[in-house]
TORBA-522331 format. One record per residue (C-alpha): residue number from 1; residue in three letters; x, y, z. Coordinates in steps of 0.1 Angstrom, whole numbers, plus 2048, in hexadecimal, padded with zeros to 3 digits. Example, Ala and Ser with C-alpha at 12.3 -4.5 7.8 and 13.67 -1.06 7.14 Angstrom:
2
1 ALA 87B 7D3 84E
2 SER 889 7F5 847
//
This chain:
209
1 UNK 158 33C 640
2 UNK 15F 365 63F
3 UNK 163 364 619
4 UNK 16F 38A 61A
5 UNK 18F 37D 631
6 UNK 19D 367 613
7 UNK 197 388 600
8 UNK 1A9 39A 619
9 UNK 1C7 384 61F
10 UNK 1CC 37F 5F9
11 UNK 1D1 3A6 5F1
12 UNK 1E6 3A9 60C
13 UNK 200 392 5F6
14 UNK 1F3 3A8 5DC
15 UNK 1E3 387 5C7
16 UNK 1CB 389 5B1
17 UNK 1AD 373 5B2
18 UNK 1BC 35F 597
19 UNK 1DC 35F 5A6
20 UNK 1D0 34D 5C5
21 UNK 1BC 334 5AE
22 UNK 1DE 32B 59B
23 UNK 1EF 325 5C1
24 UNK 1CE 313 5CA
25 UNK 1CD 2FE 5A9
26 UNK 1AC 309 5A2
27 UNK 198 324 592
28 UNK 18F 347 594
29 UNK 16E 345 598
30 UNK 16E 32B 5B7
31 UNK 183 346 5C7
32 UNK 16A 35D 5C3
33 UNK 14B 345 5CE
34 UNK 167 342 5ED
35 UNK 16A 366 5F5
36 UNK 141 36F 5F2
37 UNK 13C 354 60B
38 UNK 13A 333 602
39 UNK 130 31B 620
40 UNK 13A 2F6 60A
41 UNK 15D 2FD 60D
42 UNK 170 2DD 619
43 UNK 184 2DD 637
44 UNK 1A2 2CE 61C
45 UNK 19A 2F2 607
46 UNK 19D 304 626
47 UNK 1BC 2F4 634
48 UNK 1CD 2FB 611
49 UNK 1C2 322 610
50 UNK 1D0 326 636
51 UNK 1F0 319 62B
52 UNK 1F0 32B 606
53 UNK 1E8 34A 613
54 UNK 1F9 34C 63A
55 UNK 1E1 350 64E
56 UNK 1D0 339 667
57 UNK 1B0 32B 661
58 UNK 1A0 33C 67E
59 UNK 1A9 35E 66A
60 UNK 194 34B 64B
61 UNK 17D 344 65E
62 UNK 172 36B 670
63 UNK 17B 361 690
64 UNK 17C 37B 6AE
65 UNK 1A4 384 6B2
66 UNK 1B2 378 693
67 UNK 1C4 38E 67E
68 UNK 1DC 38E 660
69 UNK 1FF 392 667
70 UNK 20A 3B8 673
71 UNK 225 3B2 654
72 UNK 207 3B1 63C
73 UNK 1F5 3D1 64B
74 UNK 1FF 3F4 651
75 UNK 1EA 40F 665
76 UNK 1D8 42B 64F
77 UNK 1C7 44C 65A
78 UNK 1A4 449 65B
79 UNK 19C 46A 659
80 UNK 176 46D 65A
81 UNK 150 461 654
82 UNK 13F 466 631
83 UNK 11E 45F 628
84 UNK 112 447 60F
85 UNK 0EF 453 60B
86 UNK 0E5 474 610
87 UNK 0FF 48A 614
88 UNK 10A 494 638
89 UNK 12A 4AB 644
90 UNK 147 49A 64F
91 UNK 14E 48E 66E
92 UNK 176 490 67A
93 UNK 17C 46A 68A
94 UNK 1A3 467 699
95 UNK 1AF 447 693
96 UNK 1C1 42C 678
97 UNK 1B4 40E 66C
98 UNK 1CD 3F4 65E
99 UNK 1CC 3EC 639
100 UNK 1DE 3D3 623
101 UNK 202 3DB 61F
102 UNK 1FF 3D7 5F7
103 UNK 1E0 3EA 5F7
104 UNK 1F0 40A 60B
105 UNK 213 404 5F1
106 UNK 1FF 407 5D3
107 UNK 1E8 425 5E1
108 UNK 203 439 5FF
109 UNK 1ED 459 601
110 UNK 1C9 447 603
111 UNK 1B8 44E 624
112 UNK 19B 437 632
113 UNK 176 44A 636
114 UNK 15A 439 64D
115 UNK 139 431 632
116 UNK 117 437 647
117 UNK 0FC 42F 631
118 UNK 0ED 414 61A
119 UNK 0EE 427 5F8
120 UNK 10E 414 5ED
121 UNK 105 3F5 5FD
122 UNK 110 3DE 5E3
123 UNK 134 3E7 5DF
124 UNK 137 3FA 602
125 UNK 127 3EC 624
126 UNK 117 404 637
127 UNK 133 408 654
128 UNK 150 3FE 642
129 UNK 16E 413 63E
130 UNK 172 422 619
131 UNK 199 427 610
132 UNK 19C 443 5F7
133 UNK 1B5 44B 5E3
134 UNK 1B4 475 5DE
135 UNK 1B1 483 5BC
136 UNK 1A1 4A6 5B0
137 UNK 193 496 58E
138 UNK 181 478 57F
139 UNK 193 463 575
140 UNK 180 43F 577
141 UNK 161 447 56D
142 UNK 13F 439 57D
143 UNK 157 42D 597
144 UNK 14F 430 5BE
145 UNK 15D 455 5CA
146 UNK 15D 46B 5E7
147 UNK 152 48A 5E1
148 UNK 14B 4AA 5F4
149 UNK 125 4BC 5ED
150 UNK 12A 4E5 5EF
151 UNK 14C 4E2 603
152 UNK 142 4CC 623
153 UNK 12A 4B4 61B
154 UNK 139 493 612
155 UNK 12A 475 603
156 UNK 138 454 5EE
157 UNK 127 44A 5CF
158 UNK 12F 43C 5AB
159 UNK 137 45F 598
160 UNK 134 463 573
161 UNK 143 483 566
162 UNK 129 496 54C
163 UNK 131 4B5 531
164 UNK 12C 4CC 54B
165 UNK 123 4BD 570
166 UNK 125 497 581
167 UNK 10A 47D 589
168 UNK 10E 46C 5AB
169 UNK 0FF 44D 5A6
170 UNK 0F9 432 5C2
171 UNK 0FE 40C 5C7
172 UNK 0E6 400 5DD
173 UNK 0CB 3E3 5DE
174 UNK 0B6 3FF 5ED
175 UNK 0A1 40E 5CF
176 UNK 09B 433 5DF
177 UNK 0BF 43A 5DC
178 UNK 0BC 44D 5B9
179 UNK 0D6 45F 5A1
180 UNK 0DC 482 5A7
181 UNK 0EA 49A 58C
182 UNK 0FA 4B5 595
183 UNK 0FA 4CE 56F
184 UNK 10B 4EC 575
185 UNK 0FD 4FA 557
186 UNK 0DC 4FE 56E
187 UNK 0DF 521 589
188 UNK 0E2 512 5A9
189 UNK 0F1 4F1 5A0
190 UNK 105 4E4 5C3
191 UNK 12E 4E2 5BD
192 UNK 13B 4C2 5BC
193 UNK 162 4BB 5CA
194 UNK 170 49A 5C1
195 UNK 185 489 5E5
196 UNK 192 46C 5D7
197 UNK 187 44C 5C6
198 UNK 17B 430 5DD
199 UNK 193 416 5D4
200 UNK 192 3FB 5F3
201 UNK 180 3F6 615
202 UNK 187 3E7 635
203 UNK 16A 3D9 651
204 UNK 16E 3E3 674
205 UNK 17E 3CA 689
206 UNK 15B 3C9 69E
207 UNK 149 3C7 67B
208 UNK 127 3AF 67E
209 UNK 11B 397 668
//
């Protein structure tokens, strides 16, 4: 079972986790045991989430060429690669990636970014494609953001906005990623400009497991 395709057909209806457990006549948290990969679900479960949510079960299931319906996706720019580890400039990559519809409503200007890197590995896989919506402040804060390092260095990390400064903080199982602060109150302090905040990403339709 490819937990993260229940996940992705049921924001395309725009449900909630809790929503789909109320169709489902069951609870929240099964839904989410579902969508981080269970392997006991019964074929019964399965049949009944194909049929709640629209989709065949060889789309629940990750199999090569399945797909939700082009009604429930739209094309977005993806507009370039960002690092999530130590910074790196930005590389321009042509293309679109398709989103869920719902998703693009509630965010029209967000953009996807390409992550390379394992320093946000446990919200963000390394490879995936980050869609961020742009913003010049902080808004959310400790949340995932792109950010650009002195003008053209770009990276994503969680950002928590300080008196006078930021801390890009990492989310990664790998323990040399560290915080870095950047205090403008010190000479030489590297400028910080806030993208957009991270709010959604999308695997490559040759992703691996």
């Amino acid at each position: 079972m490819a937990g993260y395709k229940i996940a992705e057909a049921r924001i395309a209806k725009g449900w909630s986790q809790q929503d789909l457990a109320d169709k489902m006549g069951t609870t929240q948290q099964t839904i989410q045991r579902y969508e981080a990969g269970a392997r006991d679900i019964k074929s019964s479960v399965l049949i009944k989430l194909s049929a709640t949510l629209g989709v065949t079960i060889s789309y629940l299931l990750g199999m090569e060429n399945s797909s939700l319906p082009n009604s429930a996706m739209v094309d977005v720019p993806l507009y370039g690669s960002i690092a999530a580890g130590t910074p790196i400039e930005m590389l321009d990559i042509e293309g679109t990636q398709p989103v869920p519809t719902k998703v693009h409503e509630k965010y029209p200007d967000a953009f996807l970014l390409k992550v390379e890197g394992e320093s946000m590995n446990r919200v963000l896989p390394n490879g995936c494609f980050a869609l961020v919506d742009p913003c010049k402040e902080i808004d959310h804060d400790n949340e995932p953001y792109a950010v650009c390092v002195n003008g053209y260095d770009a990276t994503i990390k969680r950002v928590k906005q300080l008196a006078n400064g930021f801390q890009l903080i990492p989310d990664s199982d790998d323990p040399t990623y560290t915080t870095k602060t950047f205090n403008y109150n010190e000479e030489g302090t590297e400028q910080i400009t806030i993208i957009g905040r991270v709010v959604y990403y999308v695997l490559p339709f040759d992703w691996e497991f």
